[in-house]
LOVO-925563 format. One record per residue: residue in three letters; x, z, y of N, C-alpha, C in turn. Coordinates in steps of 0.001 Angstrom, whole numbers. Layout:
REM residues N
atom lumdo->ALA, n_east->X, n_up->Z, n_north->Y, ca_east->X, ca_up->Z, ca_north->Y, c_east->X, c_up->Z, c_north->Y
...
***
This chain:
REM residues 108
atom lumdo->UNK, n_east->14842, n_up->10044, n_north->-6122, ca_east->13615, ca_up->9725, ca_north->-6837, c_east->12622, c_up->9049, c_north->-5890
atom lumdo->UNK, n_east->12369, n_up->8012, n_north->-6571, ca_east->10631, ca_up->7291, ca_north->-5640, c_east->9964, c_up->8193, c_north->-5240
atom lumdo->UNK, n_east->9270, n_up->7971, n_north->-3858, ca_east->7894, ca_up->8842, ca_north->-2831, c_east->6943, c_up->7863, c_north->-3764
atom lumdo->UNK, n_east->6988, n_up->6384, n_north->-4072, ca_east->6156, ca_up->5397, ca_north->-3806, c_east->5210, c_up->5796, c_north->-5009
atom lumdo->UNK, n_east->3984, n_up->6118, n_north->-5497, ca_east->2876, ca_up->6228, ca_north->-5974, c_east->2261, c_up->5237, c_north->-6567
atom lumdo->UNK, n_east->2074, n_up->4946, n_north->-7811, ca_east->1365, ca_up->4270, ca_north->-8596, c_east->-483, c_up->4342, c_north->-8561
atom lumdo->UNK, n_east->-788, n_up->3421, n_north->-7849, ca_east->-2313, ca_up->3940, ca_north->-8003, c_east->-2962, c_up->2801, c_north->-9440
atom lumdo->UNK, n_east->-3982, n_up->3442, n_north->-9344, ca_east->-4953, ca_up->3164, ca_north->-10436, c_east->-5879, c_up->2667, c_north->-10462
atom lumdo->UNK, n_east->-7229, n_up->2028, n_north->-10576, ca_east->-8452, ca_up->2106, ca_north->-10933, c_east->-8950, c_up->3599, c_north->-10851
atom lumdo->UNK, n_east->-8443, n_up->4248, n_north->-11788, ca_east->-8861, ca_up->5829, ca_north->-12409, c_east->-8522, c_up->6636, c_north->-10999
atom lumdo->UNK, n_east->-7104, n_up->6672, n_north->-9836, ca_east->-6704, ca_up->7230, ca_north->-9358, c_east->-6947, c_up->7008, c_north->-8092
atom lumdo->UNK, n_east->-7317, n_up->5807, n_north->-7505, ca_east->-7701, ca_up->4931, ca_north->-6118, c_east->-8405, c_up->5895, c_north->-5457
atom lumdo->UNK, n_east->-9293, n_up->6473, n_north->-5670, ca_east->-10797, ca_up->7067, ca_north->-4878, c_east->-10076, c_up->8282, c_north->-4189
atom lumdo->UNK, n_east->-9729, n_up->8920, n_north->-5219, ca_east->-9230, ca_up->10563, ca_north->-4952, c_east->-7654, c_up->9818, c_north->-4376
atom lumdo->UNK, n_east->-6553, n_up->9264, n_north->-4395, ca_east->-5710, ca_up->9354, ca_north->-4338, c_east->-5460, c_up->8571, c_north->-2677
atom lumdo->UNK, n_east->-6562, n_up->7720, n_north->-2265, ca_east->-6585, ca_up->6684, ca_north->-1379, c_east->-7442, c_up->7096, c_north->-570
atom lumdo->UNK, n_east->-9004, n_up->6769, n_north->-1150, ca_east->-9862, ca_up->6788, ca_north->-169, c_east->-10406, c_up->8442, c_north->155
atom lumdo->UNK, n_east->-9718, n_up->9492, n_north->-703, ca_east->-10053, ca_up->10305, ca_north->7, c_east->-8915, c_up->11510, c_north->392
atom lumdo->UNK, n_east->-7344, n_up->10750, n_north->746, ca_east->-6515, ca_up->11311, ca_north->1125, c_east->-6597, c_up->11841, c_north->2636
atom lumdo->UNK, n_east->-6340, n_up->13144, n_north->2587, ca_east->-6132, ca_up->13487, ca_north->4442, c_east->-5069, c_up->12882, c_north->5466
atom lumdo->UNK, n_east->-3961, n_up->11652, n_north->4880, ca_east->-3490, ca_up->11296, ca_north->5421, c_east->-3388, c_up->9856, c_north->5395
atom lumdo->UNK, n_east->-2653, n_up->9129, n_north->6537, ca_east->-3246, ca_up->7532, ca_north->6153, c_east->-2091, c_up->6839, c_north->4662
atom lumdo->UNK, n_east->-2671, n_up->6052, n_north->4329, ca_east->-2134, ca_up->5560, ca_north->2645, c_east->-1902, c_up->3613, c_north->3063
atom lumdo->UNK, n_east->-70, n_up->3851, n_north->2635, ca_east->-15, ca_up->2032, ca_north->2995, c_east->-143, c_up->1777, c_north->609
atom lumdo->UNK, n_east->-892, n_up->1168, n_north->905, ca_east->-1142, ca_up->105, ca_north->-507, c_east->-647, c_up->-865, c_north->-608
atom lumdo->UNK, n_east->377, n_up->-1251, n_north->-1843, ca_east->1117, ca_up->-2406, ca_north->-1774, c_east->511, c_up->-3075, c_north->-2774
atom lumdo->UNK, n_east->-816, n_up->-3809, n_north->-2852, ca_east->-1152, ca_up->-4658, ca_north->-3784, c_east->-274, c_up->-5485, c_north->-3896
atom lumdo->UNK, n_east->181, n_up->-5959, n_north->-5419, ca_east->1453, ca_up->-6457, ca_north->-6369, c_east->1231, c_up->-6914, c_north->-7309
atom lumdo->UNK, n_east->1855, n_up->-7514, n_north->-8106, ca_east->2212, ca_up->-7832, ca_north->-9992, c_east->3445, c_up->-8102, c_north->-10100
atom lumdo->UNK, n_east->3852, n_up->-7390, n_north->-11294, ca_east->5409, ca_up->-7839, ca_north->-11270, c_east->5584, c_up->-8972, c_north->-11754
atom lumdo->UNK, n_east->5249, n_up->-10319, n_north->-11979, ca_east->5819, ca_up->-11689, ca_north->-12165, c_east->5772, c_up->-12342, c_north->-10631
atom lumdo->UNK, n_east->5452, n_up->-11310, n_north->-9296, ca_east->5259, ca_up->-12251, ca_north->-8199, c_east->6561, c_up->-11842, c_north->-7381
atom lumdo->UNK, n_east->7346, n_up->-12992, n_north->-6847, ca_east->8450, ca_up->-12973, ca_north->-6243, c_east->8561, c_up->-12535, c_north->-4800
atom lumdo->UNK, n_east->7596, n_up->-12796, n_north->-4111, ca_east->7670, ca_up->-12198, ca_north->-2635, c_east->7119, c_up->-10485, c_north->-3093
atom lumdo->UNK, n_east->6224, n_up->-10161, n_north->-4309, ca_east->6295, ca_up->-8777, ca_north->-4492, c_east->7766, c_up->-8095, c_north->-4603
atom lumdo->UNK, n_east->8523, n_up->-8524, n_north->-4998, ca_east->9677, ca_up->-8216, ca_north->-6101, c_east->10695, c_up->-7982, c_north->-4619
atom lumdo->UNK, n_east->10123, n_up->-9291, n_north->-3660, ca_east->11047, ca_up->-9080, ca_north->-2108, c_east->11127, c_up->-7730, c_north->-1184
atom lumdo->UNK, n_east->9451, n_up->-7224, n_north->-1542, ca_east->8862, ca_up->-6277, ca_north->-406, c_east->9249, c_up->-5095, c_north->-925
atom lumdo->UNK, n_east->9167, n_up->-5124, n_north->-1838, ca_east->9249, ca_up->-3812, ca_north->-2766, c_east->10033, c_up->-2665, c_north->-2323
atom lumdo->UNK, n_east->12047, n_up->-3281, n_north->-2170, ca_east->12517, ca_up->-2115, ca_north->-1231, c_east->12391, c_up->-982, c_north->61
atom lumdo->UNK, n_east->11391, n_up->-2501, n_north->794, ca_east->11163, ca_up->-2091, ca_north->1995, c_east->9962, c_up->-766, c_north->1535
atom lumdo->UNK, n_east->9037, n_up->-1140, n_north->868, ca_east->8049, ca_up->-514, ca_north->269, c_east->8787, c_up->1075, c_north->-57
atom lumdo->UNK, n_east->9679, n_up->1030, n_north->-721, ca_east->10400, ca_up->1957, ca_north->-1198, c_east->10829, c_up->2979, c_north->328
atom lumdo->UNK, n_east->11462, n_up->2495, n_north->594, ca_east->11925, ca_up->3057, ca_north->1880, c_east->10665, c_up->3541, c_north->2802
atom lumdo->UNK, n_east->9744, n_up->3144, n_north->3410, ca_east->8646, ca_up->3439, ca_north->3947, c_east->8382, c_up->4687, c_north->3361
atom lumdo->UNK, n_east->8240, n_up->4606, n_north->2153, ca_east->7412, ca_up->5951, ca_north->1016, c_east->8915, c_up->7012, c_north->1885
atom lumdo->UNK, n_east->10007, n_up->6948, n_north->1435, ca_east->11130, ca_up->8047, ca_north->1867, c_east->10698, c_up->8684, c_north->3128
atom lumdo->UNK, n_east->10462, n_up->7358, n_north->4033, ca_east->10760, ca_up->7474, ca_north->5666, c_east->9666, c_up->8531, c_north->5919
atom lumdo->UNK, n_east->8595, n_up->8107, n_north->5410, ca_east->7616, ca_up->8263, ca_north->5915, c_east->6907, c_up->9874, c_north->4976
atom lumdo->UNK, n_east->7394, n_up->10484, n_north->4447, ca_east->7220, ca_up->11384, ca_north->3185, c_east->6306, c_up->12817, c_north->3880
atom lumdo->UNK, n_east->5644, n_up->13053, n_north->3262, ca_east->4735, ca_up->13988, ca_north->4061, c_east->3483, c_up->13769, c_north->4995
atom lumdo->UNK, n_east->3999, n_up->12274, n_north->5909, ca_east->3137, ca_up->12318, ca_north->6772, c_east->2358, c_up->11285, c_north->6631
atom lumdo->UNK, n_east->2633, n_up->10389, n_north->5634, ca_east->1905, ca_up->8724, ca_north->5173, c_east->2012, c_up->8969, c_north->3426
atom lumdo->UNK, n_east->1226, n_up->8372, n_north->2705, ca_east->1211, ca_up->8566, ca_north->1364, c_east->1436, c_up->6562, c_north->1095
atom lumdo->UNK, n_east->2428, n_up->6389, n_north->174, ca_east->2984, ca_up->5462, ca_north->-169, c_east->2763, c_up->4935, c_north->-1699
atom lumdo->UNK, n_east->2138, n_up->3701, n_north->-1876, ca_east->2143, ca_up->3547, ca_north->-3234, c_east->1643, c_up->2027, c_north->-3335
atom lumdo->UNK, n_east->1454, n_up->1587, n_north->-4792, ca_east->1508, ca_up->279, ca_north->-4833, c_east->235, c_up->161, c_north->-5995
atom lumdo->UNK, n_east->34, n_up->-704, n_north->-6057, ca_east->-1173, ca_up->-989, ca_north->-6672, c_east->-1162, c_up->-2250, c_north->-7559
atom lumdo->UNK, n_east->-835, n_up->-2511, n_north->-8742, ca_east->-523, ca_up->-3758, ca_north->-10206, c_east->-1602, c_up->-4745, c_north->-9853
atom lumdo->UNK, n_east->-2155, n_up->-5614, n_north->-9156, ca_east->-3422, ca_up->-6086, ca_north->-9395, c_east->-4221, c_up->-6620, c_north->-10514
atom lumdo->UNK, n_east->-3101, n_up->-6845, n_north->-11757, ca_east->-3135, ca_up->-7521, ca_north->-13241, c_east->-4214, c_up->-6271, c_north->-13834
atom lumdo->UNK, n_east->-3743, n_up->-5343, n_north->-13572, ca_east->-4553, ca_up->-3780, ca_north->-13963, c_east->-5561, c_up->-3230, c_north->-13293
atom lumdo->UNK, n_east->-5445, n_up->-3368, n_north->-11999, ca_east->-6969, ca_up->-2490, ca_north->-11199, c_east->-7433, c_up->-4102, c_north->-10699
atom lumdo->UNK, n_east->-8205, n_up->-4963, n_north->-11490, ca_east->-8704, ca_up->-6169, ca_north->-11125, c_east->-10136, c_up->-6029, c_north->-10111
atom lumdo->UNK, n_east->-10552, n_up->-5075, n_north->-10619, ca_east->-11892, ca_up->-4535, ca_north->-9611, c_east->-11382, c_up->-3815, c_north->-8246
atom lumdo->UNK, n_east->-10710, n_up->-3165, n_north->-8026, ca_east->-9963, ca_up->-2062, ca_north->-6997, c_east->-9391, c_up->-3883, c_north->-5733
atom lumdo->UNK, n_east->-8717, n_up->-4807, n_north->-6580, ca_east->-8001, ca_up->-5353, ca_north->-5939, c_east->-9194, c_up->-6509, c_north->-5519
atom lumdo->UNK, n_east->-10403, n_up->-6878, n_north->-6480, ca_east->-11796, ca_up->-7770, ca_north->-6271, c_east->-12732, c_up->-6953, c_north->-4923
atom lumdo->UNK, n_east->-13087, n_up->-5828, n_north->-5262, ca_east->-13218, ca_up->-4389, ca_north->-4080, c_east->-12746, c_up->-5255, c_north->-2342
atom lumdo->UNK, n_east->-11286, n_up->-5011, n_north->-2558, ca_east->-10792, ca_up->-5300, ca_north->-931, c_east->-10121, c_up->-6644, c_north->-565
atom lumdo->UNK, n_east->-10763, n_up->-7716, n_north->-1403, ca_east->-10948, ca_up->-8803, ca_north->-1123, c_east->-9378, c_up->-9379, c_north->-1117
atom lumdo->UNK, n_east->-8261, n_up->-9062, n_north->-1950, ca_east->-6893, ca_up->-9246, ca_north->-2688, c_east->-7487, c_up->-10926, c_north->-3265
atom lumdo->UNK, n_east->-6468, n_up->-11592, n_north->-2298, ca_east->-6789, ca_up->-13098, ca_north->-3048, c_east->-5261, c_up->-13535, c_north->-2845
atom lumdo->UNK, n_east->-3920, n_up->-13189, n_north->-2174, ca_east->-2634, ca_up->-13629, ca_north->-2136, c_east->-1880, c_up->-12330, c_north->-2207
atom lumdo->UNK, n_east->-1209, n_up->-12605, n_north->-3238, ca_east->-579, ca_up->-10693, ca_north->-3364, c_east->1375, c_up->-11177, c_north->-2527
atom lumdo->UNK, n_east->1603, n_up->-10446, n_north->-2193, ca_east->1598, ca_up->-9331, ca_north->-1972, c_east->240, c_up->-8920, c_north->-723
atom lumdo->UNK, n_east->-444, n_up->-8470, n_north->-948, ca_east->-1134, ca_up->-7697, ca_north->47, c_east->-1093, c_up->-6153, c_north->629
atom lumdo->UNK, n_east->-649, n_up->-5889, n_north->1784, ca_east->-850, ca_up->-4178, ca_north->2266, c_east->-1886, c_up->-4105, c_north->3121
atom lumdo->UNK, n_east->-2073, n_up->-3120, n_north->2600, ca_east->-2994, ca_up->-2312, ca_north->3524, c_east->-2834, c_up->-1179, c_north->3664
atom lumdo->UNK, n_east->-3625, n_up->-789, n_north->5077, ca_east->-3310, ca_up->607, ca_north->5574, c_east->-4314, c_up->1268, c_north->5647
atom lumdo->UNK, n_east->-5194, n_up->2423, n_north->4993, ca_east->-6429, ca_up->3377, ca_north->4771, c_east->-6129, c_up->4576, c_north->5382
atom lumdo->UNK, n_east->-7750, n_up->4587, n_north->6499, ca_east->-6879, ca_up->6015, ca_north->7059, c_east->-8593, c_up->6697, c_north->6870
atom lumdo->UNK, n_east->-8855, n_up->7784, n_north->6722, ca_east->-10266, ca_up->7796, ca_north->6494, c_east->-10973, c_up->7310, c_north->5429
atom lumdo->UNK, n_east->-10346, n_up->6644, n_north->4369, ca_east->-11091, ca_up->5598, ca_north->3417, c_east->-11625, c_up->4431, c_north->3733
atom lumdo->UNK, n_east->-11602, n_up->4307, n_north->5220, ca_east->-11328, ca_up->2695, ca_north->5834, c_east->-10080, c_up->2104, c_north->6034
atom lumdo->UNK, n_east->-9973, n_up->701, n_north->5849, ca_east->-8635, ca_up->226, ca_north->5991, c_east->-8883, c_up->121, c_north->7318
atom lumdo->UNK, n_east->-7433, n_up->-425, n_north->8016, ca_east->-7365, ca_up->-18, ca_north->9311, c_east->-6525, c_up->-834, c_north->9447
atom lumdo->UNK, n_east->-5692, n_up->-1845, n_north->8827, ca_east->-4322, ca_up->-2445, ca_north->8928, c_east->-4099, c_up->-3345, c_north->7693
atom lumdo->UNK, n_east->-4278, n_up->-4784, n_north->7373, ca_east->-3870, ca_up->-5297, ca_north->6518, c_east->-2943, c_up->-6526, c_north->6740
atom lumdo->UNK, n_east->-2195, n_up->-6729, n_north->5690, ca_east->-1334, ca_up->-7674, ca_north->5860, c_east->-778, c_up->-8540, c_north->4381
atom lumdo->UNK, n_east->-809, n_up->-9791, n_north->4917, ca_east->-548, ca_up->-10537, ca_north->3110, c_east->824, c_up->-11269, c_north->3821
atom lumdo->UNK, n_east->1176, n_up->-11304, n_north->2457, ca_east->2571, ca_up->-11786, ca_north->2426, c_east->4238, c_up->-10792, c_north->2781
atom lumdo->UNK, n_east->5217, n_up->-11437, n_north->2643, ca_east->6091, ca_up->-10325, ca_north->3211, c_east->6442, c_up->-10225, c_north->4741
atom lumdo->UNK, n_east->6207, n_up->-8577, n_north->4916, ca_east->6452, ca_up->-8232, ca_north->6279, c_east->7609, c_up->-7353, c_north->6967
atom lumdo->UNK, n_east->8274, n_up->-8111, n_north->7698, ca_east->9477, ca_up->-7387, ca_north->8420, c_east->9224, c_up->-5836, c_north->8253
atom lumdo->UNK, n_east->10042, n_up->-4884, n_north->8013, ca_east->9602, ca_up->-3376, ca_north->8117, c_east->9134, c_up->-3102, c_north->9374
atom lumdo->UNK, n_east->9968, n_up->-3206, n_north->10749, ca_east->9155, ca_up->-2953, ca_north->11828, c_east->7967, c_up->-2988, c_north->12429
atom lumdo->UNK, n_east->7110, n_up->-4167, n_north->11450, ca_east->5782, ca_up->-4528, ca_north->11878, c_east->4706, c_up->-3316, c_north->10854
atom lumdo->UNK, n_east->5624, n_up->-3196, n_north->9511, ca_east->4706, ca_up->-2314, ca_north->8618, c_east->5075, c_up->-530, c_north->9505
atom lumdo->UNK, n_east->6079, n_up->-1043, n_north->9928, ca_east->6395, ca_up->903, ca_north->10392, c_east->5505, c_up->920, c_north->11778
atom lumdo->UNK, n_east->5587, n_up->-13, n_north->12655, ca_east->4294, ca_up->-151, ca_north->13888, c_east->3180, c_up->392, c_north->13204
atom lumdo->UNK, n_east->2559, n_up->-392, n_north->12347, ca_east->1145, ca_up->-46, ca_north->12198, c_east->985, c_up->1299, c_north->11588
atom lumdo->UNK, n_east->2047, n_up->1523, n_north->11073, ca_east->1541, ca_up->3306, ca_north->10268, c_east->2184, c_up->4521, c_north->11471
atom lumdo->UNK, n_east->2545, n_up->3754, n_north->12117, ca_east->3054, ca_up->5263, ca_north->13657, c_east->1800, c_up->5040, c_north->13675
atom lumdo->UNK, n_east->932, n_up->4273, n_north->14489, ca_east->-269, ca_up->3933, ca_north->14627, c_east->-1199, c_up->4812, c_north->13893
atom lumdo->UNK, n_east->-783, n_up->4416, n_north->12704, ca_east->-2255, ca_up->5394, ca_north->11854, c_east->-2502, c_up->6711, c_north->11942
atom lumdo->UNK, n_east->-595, n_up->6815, n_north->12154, ca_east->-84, ca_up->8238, ca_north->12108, c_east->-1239, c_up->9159, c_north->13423
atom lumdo->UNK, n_east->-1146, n_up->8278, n_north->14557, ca_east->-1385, ca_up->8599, ca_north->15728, c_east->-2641, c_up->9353, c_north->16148
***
């Protein structure tokens, strides 16, 4: 079963910005093809990482304010929130090693 977390509009605040642990956000839409690329890796991260990073993705078609908010202008976009500050962002698709660097990091 998926780790990976559906956030919300409704769910963002409590689920993101005020988690005790750091949160990678996979701003997405499903008609976008480099989303559709990242996604596994996305998947896997949430497994790898289970307990100690909170994993989830974010529709931008649906939380249009959440994704207007953190300045989402080329999706795929991640980001990494540790504190309710981001701390780590990245657009486009990214090798896993560079997304697993930055969340040891957050971890840290």
């Amino acid at each position: 079963m998926s780790q990976v977390i559906e956030f919300t509009e409704n769910n963002f605040d409590q689920e993101v910005l005020k988690s005790p642990v750091p949160v990678l956000v996979d701003f997405w839409a499903p008609w976008c093809g480099p989303c559709r690329m990242i996604a596994p890796v996305v998947e896997e991260l949430a497994s790898e990482y289970a307990g100690s990073v909170k994993v989830g993705k974010m529709n931008v078609d649906d939380s249009q304010n959440v994704a207007a908010r953190y300045g989402v202008s080329s999706i795929p976009t991640l980001m990494i929130f540790k504190g309710g500050d981001v701390v780590e962002r990245f657009v486009g698709v990214q090798p896993k090693a560079r997304l697993q660097e930055a969340l040891d990091a957050a971890r840290g």
